[in-house]
C-alpha positions in Angstrom: 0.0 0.0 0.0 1.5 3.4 -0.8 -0.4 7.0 0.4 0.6 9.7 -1.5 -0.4 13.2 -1.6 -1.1 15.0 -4.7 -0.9 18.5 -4.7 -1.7 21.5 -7.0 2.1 21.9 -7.2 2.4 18.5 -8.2 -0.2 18.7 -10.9 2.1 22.3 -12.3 4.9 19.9 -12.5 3.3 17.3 -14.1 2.0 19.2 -16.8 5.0 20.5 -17.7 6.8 17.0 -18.3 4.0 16.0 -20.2 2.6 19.0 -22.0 -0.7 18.6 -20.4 -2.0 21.3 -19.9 -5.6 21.4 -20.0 -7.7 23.8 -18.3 -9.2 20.8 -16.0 -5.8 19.9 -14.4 -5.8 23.8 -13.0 -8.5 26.2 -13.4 -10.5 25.7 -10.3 -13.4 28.4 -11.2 -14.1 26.8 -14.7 -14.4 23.6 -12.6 -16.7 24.5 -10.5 -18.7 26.3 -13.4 -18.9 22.7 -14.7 -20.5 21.0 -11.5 -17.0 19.7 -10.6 -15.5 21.0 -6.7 -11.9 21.0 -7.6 -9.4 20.6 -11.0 -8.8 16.8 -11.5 -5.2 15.3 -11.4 -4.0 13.9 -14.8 -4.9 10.6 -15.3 -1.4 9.1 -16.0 -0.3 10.8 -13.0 -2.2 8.5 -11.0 -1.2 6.0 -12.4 2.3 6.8 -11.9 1.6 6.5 -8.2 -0.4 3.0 -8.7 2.6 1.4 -10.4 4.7 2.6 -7.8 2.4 0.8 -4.9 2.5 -2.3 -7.6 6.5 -1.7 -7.0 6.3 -2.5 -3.4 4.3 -5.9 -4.4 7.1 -6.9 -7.4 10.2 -5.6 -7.5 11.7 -3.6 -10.6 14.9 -5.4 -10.7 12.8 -9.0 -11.1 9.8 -8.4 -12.8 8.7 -6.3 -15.7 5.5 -4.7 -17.0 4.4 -6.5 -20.2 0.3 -5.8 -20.4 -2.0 -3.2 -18.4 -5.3 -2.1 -18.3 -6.1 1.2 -16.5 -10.1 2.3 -15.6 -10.6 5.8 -14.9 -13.7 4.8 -12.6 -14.6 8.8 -11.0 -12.4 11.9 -11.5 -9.3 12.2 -8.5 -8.9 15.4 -7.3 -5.8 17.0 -5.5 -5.3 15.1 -1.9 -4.0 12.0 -0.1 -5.0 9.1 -2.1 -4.1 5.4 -1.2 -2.8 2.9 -3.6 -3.0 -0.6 -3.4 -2.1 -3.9 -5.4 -2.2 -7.8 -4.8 -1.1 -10.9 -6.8 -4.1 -12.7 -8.0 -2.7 -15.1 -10.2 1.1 -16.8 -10.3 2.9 -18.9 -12.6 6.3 -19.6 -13.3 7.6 -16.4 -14.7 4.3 -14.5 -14.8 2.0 -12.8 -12.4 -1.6 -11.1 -12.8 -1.9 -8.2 -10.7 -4.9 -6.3 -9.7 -4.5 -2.7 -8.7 -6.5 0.0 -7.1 -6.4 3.8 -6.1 -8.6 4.9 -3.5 -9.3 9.3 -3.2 -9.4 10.8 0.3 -13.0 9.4 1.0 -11.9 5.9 0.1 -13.7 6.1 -3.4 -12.5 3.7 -5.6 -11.4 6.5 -8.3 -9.0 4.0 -10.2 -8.3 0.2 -11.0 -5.9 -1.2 -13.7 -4.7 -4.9 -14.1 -1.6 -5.5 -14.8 0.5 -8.5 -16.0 4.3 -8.7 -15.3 7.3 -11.4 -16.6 9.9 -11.9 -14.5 13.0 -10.2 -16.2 15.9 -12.4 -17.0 19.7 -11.7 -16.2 22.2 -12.7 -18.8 26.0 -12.6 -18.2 28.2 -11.5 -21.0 30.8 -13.8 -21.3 
């Protein structure tokens, strides 16, 4: 499990690396003139933070990311959120991972699954 805080700061940042920027990531008052109580944090952003609670699961240096499948499920807004992940499904080499991200008022605001291969080490001779 990983709790992470996302801030407006983070969002500025954010945009910047991915030339994102979209009135909905940070204008508050046209939010809020569309129903909405806050900007909403880039989708992939998330994301970034779900992979990284899927990191404490499987580690980088063993296993690596082969298939995903991400579901925006509500809109995250700027705030603690809490990421989870389990292994639902092992074989040799391979595990199916189910992944979740959880907003302030333990929404379920994302889910992906995820399938991972274990990475193999060759020595040069």
């Amino acid at each position: 499990m990983l709790e992470v805080s996302i801030s407006r700061q983070d969002l500025v940042r954010y945009a910047g690396v991915a030339d994102d920027y979209l009135p909905r990531h940070w204008d508050q008052a046209m939010m809020q003139e569309q129903g909405f109580p806050d900007v909403v944090v880039h989708g992939w952003l998330g994301t970034a933070h779900l992979l990284r609670a899927v990191g404490q699961v499987l580690s980088p240096d063993e296993w690596s990311l082969s298939q995903y499948s991400v579901r925006y499920r509500r809109p995250l807004y700027p705030g603690m959120v809490t990421c989870e992940g389990e292994v639902i499904a092992a074989e040799p080499g391979i595990r199916r991972v189910s992944a979740r991200m959880l907003d302030c008022d333990r929404n379920v605001a994302t889910t992906a699954e995820l399938l991972y291969g274990a990475r193999t080490v060759t020595n040069a001779v």
